[in-house]
C-alpha positions as CSV (number, residue, x, y, z in Angstrom):
1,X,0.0,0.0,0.0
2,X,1.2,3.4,-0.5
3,X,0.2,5.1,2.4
4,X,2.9,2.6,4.3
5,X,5.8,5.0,6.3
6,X,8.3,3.4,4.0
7,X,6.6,4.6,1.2
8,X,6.8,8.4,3.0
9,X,10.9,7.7,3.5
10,X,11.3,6.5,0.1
11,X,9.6,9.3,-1.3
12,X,11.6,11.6,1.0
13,X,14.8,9.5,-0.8
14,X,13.7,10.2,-4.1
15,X,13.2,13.8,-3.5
16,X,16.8,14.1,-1.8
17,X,18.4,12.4,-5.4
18,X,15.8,13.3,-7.8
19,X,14.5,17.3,-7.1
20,X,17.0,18.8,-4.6
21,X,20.4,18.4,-6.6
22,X,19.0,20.7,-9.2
23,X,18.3,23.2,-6.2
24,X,21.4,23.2,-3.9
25,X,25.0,23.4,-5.7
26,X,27.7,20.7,-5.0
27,X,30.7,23.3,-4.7
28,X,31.0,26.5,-5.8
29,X,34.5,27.9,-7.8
30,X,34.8,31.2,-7.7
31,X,31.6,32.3,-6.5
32,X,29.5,30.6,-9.6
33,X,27.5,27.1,-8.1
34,X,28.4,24.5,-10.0
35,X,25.5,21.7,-9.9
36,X,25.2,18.1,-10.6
37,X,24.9,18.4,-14.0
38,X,28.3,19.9,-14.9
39,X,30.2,16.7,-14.1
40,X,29.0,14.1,-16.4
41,X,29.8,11.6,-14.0
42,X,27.2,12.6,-11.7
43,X,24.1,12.8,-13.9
44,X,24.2,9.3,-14.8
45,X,24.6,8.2,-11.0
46,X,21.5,10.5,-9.4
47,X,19.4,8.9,-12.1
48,X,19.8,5.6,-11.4
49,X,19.5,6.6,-7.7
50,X,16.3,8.3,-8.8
51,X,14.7,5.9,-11.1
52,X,15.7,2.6,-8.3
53,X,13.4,4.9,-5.8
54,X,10.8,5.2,-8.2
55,X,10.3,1.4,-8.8
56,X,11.1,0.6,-4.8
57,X,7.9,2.9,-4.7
58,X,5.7,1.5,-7.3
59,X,6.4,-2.5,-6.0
60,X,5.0,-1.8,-2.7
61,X,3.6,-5.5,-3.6
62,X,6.6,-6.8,-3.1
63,X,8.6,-5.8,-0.1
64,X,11.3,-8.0,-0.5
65,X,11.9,-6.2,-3.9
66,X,11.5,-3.1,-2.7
67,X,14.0,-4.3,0.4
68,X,16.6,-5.2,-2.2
69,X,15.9,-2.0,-4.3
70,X,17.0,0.2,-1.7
71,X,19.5,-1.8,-0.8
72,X,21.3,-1.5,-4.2
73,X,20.2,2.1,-4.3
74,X,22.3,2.9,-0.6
75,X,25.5,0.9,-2.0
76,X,24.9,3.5,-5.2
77,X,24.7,6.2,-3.0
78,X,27.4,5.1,-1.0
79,X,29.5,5.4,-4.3
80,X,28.0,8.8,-4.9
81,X,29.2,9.6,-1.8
82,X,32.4,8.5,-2.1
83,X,33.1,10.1,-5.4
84,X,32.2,13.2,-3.7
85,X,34.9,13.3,-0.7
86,X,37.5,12.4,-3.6
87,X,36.4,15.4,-5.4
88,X,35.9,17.6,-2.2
89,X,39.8,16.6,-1.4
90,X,40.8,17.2,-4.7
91,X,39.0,20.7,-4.7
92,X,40.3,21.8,-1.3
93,X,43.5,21.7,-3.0
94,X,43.6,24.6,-5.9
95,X,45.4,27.3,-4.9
96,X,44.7,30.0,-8.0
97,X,40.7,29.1,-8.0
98,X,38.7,30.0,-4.7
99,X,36.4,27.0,-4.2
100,X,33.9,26.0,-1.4
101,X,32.2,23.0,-0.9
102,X,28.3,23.0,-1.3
103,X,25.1,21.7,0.5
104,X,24.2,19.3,-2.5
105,X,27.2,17.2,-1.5
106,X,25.1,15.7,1.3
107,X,22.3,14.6,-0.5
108,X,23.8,11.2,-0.9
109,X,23.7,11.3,3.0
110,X,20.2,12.3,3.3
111,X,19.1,9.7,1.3
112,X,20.9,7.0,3.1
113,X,19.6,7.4,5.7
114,X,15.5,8.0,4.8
115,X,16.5,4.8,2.5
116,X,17.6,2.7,5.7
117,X,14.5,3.4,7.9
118,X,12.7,2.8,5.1
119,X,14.3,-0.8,5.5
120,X,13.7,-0.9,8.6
121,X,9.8,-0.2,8.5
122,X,10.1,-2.9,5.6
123,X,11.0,-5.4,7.7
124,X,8.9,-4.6,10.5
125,X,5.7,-5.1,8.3
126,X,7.8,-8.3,7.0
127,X,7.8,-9.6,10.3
128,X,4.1,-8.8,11.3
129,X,3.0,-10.8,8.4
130,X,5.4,-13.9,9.1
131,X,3.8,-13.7,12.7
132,X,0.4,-13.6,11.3
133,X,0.8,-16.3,9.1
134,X,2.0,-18.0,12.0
135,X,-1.4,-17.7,13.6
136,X,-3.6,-19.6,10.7
């Protein structure tokens, strides 16, 4: 069912990779905000992110799909995450070019975390049913 609390966390996942990079910079270089979409690396890595929360959303049928699903999509975040501290490092480093690092480099974060309670709220209602089919 949709009205489920995971569905509310994943939504609040999909929102942190799929709306809010296009609002919040990653860095900023000399004052201009540079966004998700100047590094071609990125684009292709929020999408995916995106498009796994919008089919963990849609199987609400299934939760052991929709467990897997955002498992897959926290190990791609992870790697989103990782790929920006390498940059962030990297960037700290330019001496002629004033950079700053941005709020959009937590997203990854953000979504972590809404993705593991809604895991967690996955298996919960996993668990009632096991018990309840217990009970027949």
């Amino acid at each position: 069912m949709l009205q489920r609390i995971q569905t509310v966390y994943m939504a609040i996942a999909l929102l942190a990779t799929g709306v809010l990079p296009f609002i919040f910079p990653l860095w900023k270089v000399d004052g201009k905000d540079v966004f998700f979409v100047a590094e071609t690396i990125y684009v292709p890595l929020f999408g995916l992110s995106t498009a796994l929360s919008v089919m963990a959303i849609i199987s609400y049928a299934k939760r052991q799909n929709q467990f897997v699903m955002n498992r897959l999509n926290m190990i791609l975040n992870l790697i989103l995450l990782g790929l920006f501290v390498y940059r962030s490092l990297n960037l700290s480093g330019e001496a002629p070019v004033v950079s700053e690092k941005g709020i959009g480099m937590f997203l990854p974060i953000v979504a972590i975390v809404f993705l593991v309670l809604a895991n967690k709220a996955i298996k919960k209602d996993e668990d009632l049913v096991k018990s309840a089919d217990r009970l027949r």
